[in-house]
C-alpha positions in Angstrom: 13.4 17.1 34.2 15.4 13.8 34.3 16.2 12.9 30.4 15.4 8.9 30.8 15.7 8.0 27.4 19.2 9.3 26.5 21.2 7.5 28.9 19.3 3.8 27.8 19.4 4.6 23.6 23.1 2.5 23.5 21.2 -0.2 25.3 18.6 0.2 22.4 20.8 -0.2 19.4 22.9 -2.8 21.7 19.6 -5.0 21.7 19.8 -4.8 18.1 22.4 -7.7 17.6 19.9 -9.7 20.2 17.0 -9.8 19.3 15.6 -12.3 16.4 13.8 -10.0 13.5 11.1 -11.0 10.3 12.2 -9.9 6.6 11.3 -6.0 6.0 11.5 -5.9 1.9 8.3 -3.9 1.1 9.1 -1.0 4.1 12.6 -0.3 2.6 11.5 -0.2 -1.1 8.1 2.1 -0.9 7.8 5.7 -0.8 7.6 6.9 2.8 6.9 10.2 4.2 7.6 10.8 7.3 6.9 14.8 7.3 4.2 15.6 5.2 2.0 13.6 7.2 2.8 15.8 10.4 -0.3 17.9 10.0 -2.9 15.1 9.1 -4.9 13.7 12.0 -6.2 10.1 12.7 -8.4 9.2 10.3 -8.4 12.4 8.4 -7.4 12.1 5.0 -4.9 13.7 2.7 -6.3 14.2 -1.0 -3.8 13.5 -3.9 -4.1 14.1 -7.9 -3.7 12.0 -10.7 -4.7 12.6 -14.4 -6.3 10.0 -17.1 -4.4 9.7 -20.3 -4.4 11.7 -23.0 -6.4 11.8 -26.1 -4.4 13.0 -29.2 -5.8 15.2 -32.1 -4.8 16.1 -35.6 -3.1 19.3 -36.0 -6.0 21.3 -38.1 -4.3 25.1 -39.4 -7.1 27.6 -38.6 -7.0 31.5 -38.2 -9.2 30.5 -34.8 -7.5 29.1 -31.9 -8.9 25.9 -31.1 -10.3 25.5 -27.3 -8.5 22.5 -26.4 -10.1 19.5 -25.0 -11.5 19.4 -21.7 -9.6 16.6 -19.3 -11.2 15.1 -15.9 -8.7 15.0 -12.7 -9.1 12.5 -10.8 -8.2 12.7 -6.9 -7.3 9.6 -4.8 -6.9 9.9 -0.7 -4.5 8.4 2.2 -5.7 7.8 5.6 -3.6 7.6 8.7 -5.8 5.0 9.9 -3.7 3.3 12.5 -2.0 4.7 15.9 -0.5 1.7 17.5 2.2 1.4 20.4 3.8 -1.3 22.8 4.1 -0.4 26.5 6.3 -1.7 28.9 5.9 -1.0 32.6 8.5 -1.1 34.9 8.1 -0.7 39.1 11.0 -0.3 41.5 10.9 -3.1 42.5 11.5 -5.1 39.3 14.2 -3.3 38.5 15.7 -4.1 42.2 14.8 -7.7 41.3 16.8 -7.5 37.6 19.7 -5.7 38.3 20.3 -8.9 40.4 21.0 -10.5 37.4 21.6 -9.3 34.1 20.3 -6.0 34.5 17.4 -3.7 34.2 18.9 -1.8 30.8 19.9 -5.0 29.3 16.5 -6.2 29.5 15.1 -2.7 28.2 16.9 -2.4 25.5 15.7 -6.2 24.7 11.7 -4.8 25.1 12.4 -1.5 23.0 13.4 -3.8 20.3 10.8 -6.2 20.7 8.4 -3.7 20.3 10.1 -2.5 17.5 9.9 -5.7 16.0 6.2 -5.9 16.4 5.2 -3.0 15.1 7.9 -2.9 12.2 5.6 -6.2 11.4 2.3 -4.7 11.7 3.3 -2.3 8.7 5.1 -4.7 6.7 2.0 -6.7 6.4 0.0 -3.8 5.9 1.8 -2.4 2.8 2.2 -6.0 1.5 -1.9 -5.9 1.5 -2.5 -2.4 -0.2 0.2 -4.0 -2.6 -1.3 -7.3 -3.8 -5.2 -5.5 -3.3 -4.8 -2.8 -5.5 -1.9 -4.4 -8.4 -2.9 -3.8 -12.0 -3.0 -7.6 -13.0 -1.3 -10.9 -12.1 1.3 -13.4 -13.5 2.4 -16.8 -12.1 0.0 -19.8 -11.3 -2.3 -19.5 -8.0 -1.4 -22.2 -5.5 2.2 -23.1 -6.9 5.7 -20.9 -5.5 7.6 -19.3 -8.4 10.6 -19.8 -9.6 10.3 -23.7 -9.2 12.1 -24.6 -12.2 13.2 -21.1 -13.6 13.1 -17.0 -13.4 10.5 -16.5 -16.2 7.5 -14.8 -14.1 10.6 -11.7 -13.5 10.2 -10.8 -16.9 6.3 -12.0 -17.1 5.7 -9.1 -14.4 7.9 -6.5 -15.7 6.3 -6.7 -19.0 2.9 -5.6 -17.2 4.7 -2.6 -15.7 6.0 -1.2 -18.6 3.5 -2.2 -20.9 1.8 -0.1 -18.3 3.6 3.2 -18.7 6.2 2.3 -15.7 9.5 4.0 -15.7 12.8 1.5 -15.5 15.0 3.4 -13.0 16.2 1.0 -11.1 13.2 1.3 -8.7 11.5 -1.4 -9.4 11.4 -4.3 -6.5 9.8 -7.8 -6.2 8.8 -8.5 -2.8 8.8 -12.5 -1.9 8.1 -14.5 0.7 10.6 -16.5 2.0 9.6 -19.8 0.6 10.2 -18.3 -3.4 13.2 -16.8 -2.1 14.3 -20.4 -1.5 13.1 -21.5 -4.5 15.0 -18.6 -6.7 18.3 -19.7 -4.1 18.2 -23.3 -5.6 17.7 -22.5 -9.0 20.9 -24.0 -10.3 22.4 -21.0 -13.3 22.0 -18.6 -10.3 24.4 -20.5 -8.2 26.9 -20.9 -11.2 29.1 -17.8 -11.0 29.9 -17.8 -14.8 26.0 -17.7 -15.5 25.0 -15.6 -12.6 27.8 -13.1 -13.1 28.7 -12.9 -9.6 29.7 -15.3 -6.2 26.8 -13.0 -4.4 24.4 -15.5 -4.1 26.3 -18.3 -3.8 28.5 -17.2 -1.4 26.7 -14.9 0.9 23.0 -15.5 0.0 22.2 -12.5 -1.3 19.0 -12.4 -3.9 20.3 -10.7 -7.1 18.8 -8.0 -9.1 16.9 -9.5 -12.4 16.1 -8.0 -15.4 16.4 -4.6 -14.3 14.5 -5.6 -10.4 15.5 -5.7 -7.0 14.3 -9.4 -5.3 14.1 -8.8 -1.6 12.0 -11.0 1.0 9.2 -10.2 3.7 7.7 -12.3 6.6 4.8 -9.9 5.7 3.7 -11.3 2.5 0.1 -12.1 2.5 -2.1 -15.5 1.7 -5.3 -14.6 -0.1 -8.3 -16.8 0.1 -10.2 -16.8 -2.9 -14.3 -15.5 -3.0 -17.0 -18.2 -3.7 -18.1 -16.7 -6.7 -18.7 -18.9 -10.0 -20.8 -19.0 -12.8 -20.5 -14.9 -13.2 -21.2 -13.7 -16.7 -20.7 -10.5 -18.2 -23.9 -8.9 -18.4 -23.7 -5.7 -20.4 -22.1 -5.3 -24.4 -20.9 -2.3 -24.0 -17.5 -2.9 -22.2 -14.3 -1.5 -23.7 -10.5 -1.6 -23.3 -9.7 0.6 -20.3 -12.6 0.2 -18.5 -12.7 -1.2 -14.9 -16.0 -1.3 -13.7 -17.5 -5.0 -14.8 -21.4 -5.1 -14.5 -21.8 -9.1 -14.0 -25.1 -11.6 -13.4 -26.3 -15.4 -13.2 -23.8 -16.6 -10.7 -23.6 -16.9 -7.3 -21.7 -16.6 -4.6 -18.5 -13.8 -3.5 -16.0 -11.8 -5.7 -14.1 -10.1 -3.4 -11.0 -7.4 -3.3 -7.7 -9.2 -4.0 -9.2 -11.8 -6.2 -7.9 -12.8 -9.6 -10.1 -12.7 -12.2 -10.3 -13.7 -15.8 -12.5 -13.1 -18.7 -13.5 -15.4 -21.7 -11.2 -15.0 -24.2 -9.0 -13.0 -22.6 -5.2 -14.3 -21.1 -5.0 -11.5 -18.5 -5.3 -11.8 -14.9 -6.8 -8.5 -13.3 -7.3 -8.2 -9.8 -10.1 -6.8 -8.3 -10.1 -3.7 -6.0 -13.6 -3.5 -5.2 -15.7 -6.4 -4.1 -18.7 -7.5 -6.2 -21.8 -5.5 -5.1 -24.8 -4.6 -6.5 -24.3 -6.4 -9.4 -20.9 -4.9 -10.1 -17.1 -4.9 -9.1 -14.2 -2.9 -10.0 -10.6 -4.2 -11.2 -7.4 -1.8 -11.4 -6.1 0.7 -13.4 -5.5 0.8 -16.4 -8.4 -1.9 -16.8 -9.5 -4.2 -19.6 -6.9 -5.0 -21.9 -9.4 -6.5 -24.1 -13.1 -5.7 -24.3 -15.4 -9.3 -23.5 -18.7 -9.6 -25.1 -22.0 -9.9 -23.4 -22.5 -13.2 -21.2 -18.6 -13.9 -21.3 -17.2 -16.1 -19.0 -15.8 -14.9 -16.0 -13.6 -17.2 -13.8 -12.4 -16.2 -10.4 -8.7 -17.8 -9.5 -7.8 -19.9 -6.8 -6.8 -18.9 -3.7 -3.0 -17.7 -3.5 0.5 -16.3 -1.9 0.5 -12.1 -2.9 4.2 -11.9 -3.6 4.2 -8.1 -5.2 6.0 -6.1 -7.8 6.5 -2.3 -7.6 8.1 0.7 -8.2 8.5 2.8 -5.4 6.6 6.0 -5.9 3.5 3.5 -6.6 3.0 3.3 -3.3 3.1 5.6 -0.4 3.6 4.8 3.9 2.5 7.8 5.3 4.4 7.1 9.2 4.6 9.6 12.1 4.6 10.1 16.2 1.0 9.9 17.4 -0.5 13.5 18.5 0.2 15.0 21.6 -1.9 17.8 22.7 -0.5 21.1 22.7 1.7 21.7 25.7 2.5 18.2 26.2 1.3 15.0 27.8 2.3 13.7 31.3 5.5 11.9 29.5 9.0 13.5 31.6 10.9 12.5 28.3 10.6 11.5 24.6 12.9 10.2 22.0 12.6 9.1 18.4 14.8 6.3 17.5 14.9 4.8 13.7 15.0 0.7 13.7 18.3 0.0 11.6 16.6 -3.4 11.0 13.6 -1.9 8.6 14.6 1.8 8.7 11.4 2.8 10.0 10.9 5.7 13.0 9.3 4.7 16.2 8.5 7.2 19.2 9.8 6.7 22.7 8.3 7.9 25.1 8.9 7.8 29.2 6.0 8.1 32.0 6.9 8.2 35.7 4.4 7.0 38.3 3.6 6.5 42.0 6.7 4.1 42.5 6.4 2.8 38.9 7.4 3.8 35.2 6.1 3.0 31.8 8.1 3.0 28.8 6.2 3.7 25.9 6.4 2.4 21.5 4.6 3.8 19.3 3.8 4.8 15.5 1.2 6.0 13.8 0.8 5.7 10.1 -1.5 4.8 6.6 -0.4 2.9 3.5 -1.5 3.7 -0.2 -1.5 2.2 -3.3 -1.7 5.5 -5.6 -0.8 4.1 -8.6 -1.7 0.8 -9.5 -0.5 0.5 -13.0 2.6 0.0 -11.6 2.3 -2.5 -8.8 1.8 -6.7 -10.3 0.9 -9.4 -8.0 3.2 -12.5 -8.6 1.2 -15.3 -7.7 1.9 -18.4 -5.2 
C-alpha cells in the first residue's frame, strides 16, 4: 500500500507560512477532548454531572444520627453533532498540468491548509455561540465596542465570575473580536510602558493579561440580533433569587436564546438560554440575583457583538476523526495532522480512483457550555 500522505506532510506545514488565517482565541482557551469522545457516535450524546449548592444546617448534639439531607444531581449532555470535511480531487492530468509550473505538492499543501482554515473557522464560531448563548449574565452596553475610553468592563466581568463561585487560576480568558481588540490597542496607559508594565503591546502588539485575564481575539465572535419581544411582565409572585425559569405575560412579540434581558428594579443583565415559549423562558445558572415582583418590567436589550469571558473547564470541544467502519474504508492511506495555527486535529485522508485521486479534510466534533456560572458575555 503506497503511504501518500507521509511524503506531502512537509508540504503541509510548508503551506503554513502561506496561507492567510482568521484569529483562533476561543479554540486555544477551552477544554478540548480529543479522546474521550472516541467512543461517542454522531448525534449520540455523552451525559455529564453537576450538583446544586449546598444547604447548610446547625450542628444539633443528639444520641441519634441525623439522616442528612437529601441533594438532587443534576445531569447536562454533549452532542457530537457535526461531521464536516473538505475534499480536494486531483486527476492525472492536473497534476501533469501543475507540475508545469509551480508544482502539484506546492499547491497541495496550499489546499490541506485551506481546508484547515475553513474548518478551524467553522468551530471557532461554534464555541463562540455556545459561549455568549449559555453566559451567566452580561456587562458592557449593547451596540457600542468596549474599551472605547477605558478597561473597566475587565473587571465588571470578572466580578460576575467570581461573585459566581469561579476559581482565579489564571484560566480565565476574554475572547474579543478584532474591532475591541483595536480599541484596548489605542487605549493610551496601555501603550505607556511605565503604566502598562511592559513594551509588549507597544512594541509587538500583543494584548496583555488584565486583572488576572487573558485578552485574545477571534474572527469567530458572533453578532446577536435581538428578539421582538416588548411589553413582557412578570406574571407570577412567587419568583426568588436563584431561580431561572421566568413565567411572563401581556407582551408581544420574540424572546429568544442569546438575548439580554433585564428586570424592573434590578441592574443585572441575564441572558437567556431558552427561548420564550409557552408563556415562559429560561436564563442561566445561577439565576435571579434579585427576586422581581409580580407584573415587573421586563426589558429585552438591543441587539449586540458576543465578545465572551471564560474559564476553561466552563466549556468543553468535544473533537475527533469521523467513524470509519470496522475494517476500514476504501481510503489507501490516512494521517492526522494538528493545525499549529489553532492547535486543533484534523484527519487526512487519501482515496485513489480510476485515473484520479481525492484528498480528503475532515473533523468531527460538539461544543458545550457545562458550566455557565462561569462564562459572561461582554457586550458590543
Amino acid at each position: 500500500m503506497a503511504n501518500v500522505l507521509t511524503d506531502l506532510a512537509a508540504d503541509i506545514y510548508k503551506a503554513a507560512d502561506i496561507v492567510g488565517r482568521e484569529l483562533t482565541g476561543a479554540a486555544s482557551s477551552v477544554l478540548i477532548n480529543a479522546n474521550g469522545s472516541d467512543r461517542v457516535a454522531l448525534n449520540d450524546t455523552v451525559r455529564s454531572h453537576f450538583t446544586r449548592a449546598a444547604t447548610a444546617g446547625n450542628v444539633t448534639p443528639s444520641m441519634t444520627i441525623p439522616q442528612g439531607t437529601d441533594q438532587t444531581v443534576d445531569n447536562k449532555t454533549l452532542t457530537i453533532d457535526k461531521a464536516r470535511s473538505v475534499q480536494i480531487p486531483w486527476t492525472g492530468e492536473d497534476i501533469q498540468h501543475v507540475n508545469n509550473g509551480s508544482g502539484f505538492t506546492s499547491i497541495y499543501g496550499d489546499q490541506i491548509r485551506q481546508a484547515m482554515r475553513t474548518l478551524a473557522n467553522e468551530v471557532e464560531v461554534d464555541i463562540n455561540v455556545e459561549g455568549y448563548q449559555n453566559a451567566s449574565r452580561a456587562v458592557g452596553t449593547a451596540g457600542a465596542t468596549p474599551f472605547g475610553s477605558n478597561f473597566n468592563v475587565v473587571a465588571e466581568a470578572r466580578q460576575i465570575l467570581v461573585d459566581n463561585g469561579c476559581p482565579t487560576d489564571n484560566q480565565i480568558t476574554m475572547v474579543l473580536n478584532t474591532l475591541a481588540g483595536t480599541k484596548l490597542r489605542n487605549l493610551a496607559q496601555l501603550q505607556k510602558a511605565n503604566e502598562a508594565g511592559g513594551t509588549d503591546l507597544l512594541r509587538q502588539g500583543a494584548l496583555l493579561d488584565l486583572q488576572g485575564i487573558m485578552l485574545k481575539e477571534s474572527a469567530g465572535v458572533q453578532a446577536h440580533t435581538d428578539g421582538t419581544g416588548s411589553g413582557y411582565l412578570v406574571n407570577t409572585a412567587s419568583l426568588a433569587i436563584g431561580d431561572t425559569v421566568i413565567t411572563a405575560d401581556t407582551g408581544t412579540g420574540t424572546i429568544l436564546a442569546g438575548d439580554v434581558v433585564t428586570f424592573e428594579n434590578d441592574t443585572n443583565k441575564y441572558v437567556v438560554v431558552v427561548a420564550l415559549s409557552g408563556g415562559s423562558f429560561t436564563i442561566a445558572s445561577p439565576g435571579l440575583l434579585t427576586a422581581p415582583a409580580d407584573n415587573d418590567t421586563i426589558t429585552v436589550g438591543a441587539a449586540y457583538t458576543g465578545n465572551i469571558v471564560f474559564h476553561r473547564n466552563a466549556i468543553e470541544l468535544a473533537m475527533r476523526a469521523p467513524a470509519v467502519p470496522t475494517g476500514g474504508d476504501a481510503a489507501d492511506d490516512a494521517m492526522v495532522i494538528q493545525d499549529p495555527n489553532s492547535g486543533l486535529v484534523f484527519e487526512i485522508r487519501s482515496y485513489k480512483g480510476y485515473r484520479k485521486a481525492m484528498f480528503e479534510v475532515a473533523a468531527a466534533w460538539g461544543t458545550k457550555a457545562w458550566k455557565p456560572d462561569f462564562i459572561a458575555t461582554v457586550l458590543g
